[in-house]
Backbone bond lengths (Angstrom), bond angles and torsions (degrees), N, CA, C in turn:
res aa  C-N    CA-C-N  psi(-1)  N-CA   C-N-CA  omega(-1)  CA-C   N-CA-C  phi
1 X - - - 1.457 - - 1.540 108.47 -
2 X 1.549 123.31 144.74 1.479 117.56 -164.13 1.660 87.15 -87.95
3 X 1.548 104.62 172.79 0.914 104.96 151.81 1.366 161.03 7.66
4 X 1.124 161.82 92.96 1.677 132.06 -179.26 1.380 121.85 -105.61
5 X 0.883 149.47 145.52 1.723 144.54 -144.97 1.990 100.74 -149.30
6 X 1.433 96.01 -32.38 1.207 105.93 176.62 1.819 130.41 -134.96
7 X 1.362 106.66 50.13 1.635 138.45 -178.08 1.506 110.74 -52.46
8 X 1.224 142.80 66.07 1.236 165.52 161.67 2.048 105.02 17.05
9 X 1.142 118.84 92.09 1.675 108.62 161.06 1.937 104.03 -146.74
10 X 1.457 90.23 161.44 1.183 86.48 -158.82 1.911 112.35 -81.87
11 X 1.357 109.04 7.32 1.693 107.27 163.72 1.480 100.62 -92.93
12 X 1.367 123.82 39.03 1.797 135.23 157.25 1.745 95.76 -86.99
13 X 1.449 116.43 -37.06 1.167 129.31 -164.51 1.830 106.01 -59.45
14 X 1.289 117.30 -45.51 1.376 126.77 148.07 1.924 91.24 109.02
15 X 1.628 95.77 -178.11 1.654 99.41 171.70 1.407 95.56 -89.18
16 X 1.412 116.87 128.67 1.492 113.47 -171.24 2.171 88.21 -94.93
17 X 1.597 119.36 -22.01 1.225 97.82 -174.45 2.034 116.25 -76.15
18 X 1.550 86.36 -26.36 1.232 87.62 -154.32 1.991 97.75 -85.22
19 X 1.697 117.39 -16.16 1.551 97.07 177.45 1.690 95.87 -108.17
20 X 1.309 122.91 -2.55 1.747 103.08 152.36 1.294 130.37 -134.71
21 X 1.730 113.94 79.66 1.141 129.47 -170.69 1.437 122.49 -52.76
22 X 1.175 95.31 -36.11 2.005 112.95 -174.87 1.405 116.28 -94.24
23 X 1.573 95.24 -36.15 1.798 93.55 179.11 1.648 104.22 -102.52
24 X 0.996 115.26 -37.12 1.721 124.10 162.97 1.541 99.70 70.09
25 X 1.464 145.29 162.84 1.484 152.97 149.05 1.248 108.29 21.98
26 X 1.097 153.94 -62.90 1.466 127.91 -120.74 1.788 92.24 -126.52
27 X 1.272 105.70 160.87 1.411 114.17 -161.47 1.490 88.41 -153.40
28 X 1.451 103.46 163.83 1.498 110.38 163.06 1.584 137.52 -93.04
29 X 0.846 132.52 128.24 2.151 132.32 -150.73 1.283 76.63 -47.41
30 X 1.684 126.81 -81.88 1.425 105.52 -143.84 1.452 131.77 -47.15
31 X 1.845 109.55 1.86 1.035 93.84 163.07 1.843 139.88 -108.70
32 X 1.774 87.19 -0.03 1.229 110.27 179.03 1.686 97.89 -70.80
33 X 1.616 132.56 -31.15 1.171 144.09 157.85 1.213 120.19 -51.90
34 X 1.491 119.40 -55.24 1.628 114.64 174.19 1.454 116.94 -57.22
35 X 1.188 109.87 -44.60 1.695 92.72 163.69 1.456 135.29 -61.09
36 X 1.317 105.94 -36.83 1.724 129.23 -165.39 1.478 87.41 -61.89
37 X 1.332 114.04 -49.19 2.010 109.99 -157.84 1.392 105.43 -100.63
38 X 1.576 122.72 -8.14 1.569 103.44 152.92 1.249 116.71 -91.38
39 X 1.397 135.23 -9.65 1.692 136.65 160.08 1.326 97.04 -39.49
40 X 1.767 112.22 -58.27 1.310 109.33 -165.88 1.259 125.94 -74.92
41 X 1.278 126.66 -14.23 1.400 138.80 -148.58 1.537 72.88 -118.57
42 X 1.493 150.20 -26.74 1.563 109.16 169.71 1.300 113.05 -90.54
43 X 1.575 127.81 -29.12 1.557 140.50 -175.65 1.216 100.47 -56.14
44 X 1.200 109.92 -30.39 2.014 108.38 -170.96 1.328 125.50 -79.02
45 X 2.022 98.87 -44.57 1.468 102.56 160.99 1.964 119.54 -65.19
46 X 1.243 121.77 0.80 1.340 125.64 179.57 1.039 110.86 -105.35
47 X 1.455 123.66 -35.40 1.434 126.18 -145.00 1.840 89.19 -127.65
48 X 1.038 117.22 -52.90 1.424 90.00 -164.54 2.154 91.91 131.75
49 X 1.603 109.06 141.20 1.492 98.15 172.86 1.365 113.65 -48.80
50 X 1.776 114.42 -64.31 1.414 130.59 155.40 1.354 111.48 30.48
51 X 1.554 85.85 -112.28 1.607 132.88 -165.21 1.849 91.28 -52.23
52 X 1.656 122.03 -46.67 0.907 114.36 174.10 1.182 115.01 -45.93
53 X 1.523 137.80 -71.59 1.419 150.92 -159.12 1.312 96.53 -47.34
54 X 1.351 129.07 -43.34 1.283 120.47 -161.38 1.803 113.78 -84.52
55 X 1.308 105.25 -41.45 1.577 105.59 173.95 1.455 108.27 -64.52
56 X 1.321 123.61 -19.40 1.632 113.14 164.62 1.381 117.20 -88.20
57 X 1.518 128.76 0.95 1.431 137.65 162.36 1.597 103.12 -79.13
58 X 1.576 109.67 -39.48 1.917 101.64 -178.26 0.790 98.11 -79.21
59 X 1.609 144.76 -46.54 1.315 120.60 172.85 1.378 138.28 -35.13
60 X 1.333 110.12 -74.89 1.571 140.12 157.66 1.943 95.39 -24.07
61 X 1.053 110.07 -32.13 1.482 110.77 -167.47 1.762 113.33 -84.04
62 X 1.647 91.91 -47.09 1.204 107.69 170.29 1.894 123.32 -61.94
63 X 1.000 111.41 -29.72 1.089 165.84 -179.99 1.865 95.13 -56.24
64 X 1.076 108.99 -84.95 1.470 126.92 -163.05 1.391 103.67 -83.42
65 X 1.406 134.02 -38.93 1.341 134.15 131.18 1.739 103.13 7.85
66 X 1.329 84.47 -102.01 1.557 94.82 -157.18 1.487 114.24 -67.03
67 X 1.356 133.00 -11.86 1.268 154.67 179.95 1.822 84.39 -55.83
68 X 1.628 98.85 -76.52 1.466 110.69 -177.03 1.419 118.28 -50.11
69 X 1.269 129.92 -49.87 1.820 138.47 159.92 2.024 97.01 -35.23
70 X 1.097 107.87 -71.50 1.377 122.74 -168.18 1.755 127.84 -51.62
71 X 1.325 89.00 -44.33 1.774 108.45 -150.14 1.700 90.69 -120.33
72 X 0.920 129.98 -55.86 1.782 136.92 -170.83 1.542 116.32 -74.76
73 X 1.321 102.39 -68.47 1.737 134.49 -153.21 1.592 106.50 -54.27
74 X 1.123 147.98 60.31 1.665 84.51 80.87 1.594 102.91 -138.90
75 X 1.707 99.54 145.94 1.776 99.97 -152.02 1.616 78.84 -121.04
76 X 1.492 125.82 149.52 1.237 128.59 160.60 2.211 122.47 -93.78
77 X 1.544 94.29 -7.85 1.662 104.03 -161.62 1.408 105.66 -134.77
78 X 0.786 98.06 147.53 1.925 102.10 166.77 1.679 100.86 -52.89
79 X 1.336 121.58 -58.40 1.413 129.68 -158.66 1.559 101.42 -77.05
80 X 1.353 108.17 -12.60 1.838 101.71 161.61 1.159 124.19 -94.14
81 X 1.666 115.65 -22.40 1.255 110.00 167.04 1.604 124.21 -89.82
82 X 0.990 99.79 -1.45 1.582 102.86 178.50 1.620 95.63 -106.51
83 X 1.756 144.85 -25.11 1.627 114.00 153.01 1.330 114.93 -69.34
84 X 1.392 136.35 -17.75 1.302 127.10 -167.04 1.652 97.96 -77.00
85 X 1.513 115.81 -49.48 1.102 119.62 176.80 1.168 132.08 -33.07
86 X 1.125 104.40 -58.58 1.816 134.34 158.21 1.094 95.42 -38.24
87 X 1.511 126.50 -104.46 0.788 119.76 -158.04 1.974 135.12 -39.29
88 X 1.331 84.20 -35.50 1.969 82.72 -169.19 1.878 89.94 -79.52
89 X 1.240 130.42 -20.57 1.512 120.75 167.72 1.839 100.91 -65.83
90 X 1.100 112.77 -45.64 1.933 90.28 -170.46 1.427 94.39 -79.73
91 X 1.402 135.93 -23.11 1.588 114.95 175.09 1.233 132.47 -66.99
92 X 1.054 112.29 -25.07 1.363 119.20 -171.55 1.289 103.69 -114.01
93 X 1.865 124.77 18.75 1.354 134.74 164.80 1.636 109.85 65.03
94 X 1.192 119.78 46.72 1.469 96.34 -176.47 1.758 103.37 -126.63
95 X 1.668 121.27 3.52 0.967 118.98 159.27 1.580 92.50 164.17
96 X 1.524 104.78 178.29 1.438 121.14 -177.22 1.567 113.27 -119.09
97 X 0.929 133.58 89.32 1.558 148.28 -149.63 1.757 99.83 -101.51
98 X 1.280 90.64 123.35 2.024 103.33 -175.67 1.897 99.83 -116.31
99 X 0.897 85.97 164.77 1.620 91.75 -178.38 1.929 95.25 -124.90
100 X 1.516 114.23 115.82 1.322 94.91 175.50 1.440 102.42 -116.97
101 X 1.380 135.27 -1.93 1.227 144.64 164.36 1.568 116.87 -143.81
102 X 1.764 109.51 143.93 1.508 104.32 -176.91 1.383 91.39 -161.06
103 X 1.436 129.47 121.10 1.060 125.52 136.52 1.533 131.32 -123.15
104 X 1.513 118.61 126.20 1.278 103.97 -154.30 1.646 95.50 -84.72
105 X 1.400 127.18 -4.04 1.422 126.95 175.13 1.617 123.35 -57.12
106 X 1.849 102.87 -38.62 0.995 116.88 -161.63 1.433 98.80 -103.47
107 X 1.145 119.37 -30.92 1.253 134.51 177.10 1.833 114.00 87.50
108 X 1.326 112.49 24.09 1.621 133.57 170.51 1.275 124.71 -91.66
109 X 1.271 110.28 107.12 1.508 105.50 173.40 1.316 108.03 -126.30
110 X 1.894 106.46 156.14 1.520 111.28 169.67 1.450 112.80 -126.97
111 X 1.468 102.84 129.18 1.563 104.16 -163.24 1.377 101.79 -122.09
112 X 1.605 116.54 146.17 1.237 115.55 162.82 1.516 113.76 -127.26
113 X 1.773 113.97 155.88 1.295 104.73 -176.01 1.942 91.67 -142.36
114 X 1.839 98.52 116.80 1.142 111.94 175.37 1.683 111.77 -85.85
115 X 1.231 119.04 139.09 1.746 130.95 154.24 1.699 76.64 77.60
116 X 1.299 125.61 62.09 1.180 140.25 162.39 1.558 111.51 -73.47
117 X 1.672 116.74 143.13 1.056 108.37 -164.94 1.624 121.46 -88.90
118 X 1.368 96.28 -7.28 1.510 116.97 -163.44 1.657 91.46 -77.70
119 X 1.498 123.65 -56.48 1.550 123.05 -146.95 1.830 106.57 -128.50
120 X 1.361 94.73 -36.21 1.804 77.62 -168.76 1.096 145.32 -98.03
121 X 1.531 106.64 128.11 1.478 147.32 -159.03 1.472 104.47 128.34
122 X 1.190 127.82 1.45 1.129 102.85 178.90 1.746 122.81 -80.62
123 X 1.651 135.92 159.31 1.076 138.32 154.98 1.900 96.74 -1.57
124 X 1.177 117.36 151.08 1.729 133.58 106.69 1.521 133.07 -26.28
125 X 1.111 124.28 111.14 1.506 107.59 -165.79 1.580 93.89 -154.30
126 X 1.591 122.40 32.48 1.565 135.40 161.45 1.445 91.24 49.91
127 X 1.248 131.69 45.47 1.969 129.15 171.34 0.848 113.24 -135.34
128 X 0.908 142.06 -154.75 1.243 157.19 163.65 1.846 103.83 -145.64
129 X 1.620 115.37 121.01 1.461 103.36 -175.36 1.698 109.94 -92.02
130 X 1.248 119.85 -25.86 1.553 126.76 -170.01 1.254 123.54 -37.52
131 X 1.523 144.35 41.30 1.002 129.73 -166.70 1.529 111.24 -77.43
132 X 1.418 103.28 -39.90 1.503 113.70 -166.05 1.758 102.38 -63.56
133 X 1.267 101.59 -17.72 2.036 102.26 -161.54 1.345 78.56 -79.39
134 X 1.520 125.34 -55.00 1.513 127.91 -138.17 1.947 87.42 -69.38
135 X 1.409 130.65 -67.25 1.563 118.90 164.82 1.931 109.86 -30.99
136 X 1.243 125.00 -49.50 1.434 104.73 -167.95 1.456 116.66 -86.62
137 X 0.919 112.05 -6.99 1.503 113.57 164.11 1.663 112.86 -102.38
138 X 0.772 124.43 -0.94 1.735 121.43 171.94 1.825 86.39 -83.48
139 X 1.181 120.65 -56.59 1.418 127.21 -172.73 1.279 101.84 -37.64
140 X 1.520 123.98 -66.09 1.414 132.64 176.55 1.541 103.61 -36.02
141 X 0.976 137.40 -89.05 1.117 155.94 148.79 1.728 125.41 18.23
142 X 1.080 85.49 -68.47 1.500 102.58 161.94 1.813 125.69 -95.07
143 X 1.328 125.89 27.46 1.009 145.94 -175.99 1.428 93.94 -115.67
144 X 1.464 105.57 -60.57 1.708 111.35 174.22 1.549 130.96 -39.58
145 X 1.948 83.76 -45.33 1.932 86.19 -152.35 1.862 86.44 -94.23
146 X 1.615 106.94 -30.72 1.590 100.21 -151.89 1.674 105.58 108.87
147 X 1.513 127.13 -44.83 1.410 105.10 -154.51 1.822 88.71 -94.85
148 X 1.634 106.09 -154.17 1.349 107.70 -169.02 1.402 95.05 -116.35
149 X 1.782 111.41 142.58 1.123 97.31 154.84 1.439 112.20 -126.32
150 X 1.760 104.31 -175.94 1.562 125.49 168.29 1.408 93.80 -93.50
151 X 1.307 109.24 132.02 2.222 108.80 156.34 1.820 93.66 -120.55
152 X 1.418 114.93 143.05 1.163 95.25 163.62 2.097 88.39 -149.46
153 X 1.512 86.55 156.75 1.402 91.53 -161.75 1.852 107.71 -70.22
154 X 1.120 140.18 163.49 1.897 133.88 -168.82 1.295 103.44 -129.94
155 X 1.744 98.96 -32.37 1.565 98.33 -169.21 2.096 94.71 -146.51
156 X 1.132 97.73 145.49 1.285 108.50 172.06 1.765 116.56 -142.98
157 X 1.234 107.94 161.81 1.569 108.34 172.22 1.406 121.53 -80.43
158 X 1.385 118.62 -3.80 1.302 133.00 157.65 1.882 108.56 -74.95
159 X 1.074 122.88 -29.01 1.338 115.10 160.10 1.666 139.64 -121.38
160 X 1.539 85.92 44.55 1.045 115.46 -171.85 1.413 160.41 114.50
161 X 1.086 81.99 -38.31 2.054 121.92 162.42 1.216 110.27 -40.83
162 X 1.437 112.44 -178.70 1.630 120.84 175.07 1.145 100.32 -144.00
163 X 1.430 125.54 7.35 1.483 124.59 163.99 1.553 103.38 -152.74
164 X 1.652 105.90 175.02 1.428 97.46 176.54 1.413 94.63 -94.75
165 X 1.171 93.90 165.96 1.785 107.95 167.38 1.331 122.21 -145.51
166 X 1.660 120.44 97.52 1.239 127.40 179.21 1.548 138.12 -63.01
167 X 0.936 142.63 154.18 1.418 131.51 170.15 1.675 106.09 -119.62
168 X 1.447 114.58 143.27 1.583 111.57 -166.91 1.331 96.33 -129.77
169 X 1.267 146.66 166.23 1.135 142.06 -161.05 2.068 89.78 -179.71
170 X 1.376 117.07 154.75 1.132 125.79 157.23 1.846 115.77 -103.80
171 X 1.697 104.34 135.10 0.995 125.28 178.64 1.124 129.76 -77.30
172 X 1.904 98.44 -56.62 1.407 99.28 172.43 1.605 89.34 -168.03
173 X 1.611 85.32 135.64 1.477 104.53 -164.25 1.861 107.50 -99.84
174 X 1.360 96.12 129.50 1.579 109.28 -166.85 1.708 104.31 -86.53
């Protein structure tokens, strides 16, 4: 394995008071977007759509990981981890997350996430863009239960929708 220069933990995240006193947290989407869609727009010309979709699922994964370690953990219930969830997604503005199916028996869930940060308002563009959500919420997910899952996005505001809407499924149960 080469090198690593940039090995994923969450004090990467930095003191947000102490190096932006004046401008502090908050930024504007289009620019959390201008980065997101030239990542993609160079990974794609290198890599392929593919290979793209998927390194923004490990991300998104990696991603939701520690979100859940950080921001969630430690939940005793489905119904605590899905308000905590909620909640630290509308606090920290990055979407409004509904639960319209859950069974932890079957291990199926259907999730939706409105005023999502990845896509909505954007154009129609017959896709679905969510890869990175569909990795950070499987992360969630499997932080909770222990086993692995698949999330993959069904509905997006890129094809039409007004929210995303995930599908979760278990892979392989630990």
């Amino acid at each position: 394995m080469p090198d690593r220069k940039y090995a994923f933990s969450w004090e990467l995240l930095g003191d947000i008071d102490l190096g932006r006193p004046n401008l502090g947290p908050l930024l504007r989407l289009e620019l959390y977007r201008l980065m997101q869609f030239t990542f993609r727009d160079v990974l794609e010309r290198h890599y392929g759509s593919d290979m793209t979709d998927q390194l923004f699922r490990e991300a998104g994964w990696l991603a939701g990981k520690a979100f859940y370690d950080h921001q969630i953990a430690p939940v005793e219930s489905l119904n605590e981890l899905v308000r905590k969830t909620q909640e630290a997604l509308r606090t920290l503005q990055m979407g409004i997350l509904r639960v319209e199916e859950a069974d932890l028996n079957t291990g199926k869930f259907v999730l939706t996430v409105e005023e999502d940060l990845d896509c909505s308002g954007l154009p129609e563009l017959d896709f679905e863009t969510c890869k990175y959500d569909e990795g950070f919420l499987s992360a969630i997910l499997e932080s909770f239960t222990g086993n692995r899952y698949e999330v993959r996005e069904v509905e997006c505001w890129c094809t039409g929708g007004r929210s995303c809407r995930f599908a979760a499924k278990v892979v392989e149960q630990v």
